[in-house]
N, C-alpha and C positions, 0 to 999 in steps of 0.2 A: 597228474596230467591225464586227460580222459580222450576218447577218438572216438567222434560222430560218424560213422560207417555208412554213405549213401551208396544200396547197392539198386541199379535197374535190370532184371531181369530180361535176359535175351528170348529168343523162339524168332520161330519163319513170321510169325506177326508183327513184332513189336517194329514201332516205327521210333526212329531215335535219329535228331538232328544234331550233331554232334557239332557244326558250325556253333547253332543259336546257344548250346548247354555250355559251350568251354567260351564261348566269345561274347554272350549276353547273361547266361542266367549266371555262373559263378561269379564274374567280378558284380554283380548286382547284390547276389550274398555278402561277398566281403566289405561291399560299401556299408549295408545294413546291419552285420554284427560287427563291425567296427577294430576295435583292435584288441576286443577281447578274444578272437581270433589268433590263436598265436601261429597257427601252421595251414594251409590247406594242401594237399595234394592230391592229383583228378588223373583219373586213367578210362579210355577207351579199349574194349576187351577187341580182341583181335580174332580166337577160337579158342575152341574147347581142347580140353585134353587129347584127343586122338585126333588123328589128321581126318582133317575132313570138315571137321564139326565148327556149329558153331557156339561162340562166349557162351558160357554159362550168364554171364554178367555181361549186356551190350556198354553201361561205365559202370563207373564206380567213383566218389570222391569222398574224402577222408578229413573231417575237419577237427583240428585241434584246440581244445579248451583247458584252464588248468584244472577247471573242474565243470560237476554236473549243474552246479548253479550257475556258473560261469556262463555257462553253454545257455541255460534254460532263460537265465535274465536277459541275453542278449540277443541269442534269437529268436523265445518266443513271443514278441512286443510284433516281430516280425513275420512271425510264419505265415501266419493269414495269405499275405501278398508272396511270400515265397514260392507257397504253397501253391497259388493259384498262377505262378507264370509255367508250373509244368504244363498243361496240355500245349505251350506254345514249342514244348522240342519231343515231345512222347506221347504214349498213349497207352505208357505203362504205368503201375505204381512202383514207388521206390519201397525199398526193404529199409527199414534203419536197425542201425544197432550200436547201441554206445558200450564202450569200451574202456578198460582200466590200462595205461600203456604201464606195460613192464620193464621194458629196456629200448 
């Protein structure tokens, strides 16, 4: 099993619609990789480590495949258009980083 790591970087700039990203762009994901998709779970960062601060990470979402071809067949037919509905909730870029789940 492998974990697609979407993280969005926070700061006093970043602009993040958290409406359009958990209510439009996710379920538009899980229509389009389909149910090779075996997990997804989505978080909006709240702050930083010390009070005061803020997210390191403004979200983050976590997508599960049993593997890396899994992942690559099924989303990337699709990234093009995935890709291109971000400027409609950000005006950050996302971090990726795929992952081997351990337990």
């Amino acid at each position: 099993m492998i974990k697609v790591t979407v993280m969005y970087p926070g700061g006093g700039s970043t602009r993040f619609d958290a409406d359009y990203y958990f209510g439009k762009h996710l379920p538009m994901v899980k229509s389009k990789v389909g149910p090779a998709l075996k997990k997804l779970d989505s978080e909006l960062g709240m702050a930083g480590g010390a009070p005061g601060t803020l997210p390191t990470y403004v979200a983050m979402c976590h997508l599960y495949f049993e593997s890396v071809d899994a992942f690559q067949g099924n989303f990337g037919p699709h990234a093009p258009e995935i890709m291109a509905d971000i400027p409609n909730y950000t005006n950050v870029q996302p971090l990726i980083q795929i992952s081997e789940v351990k337990s």
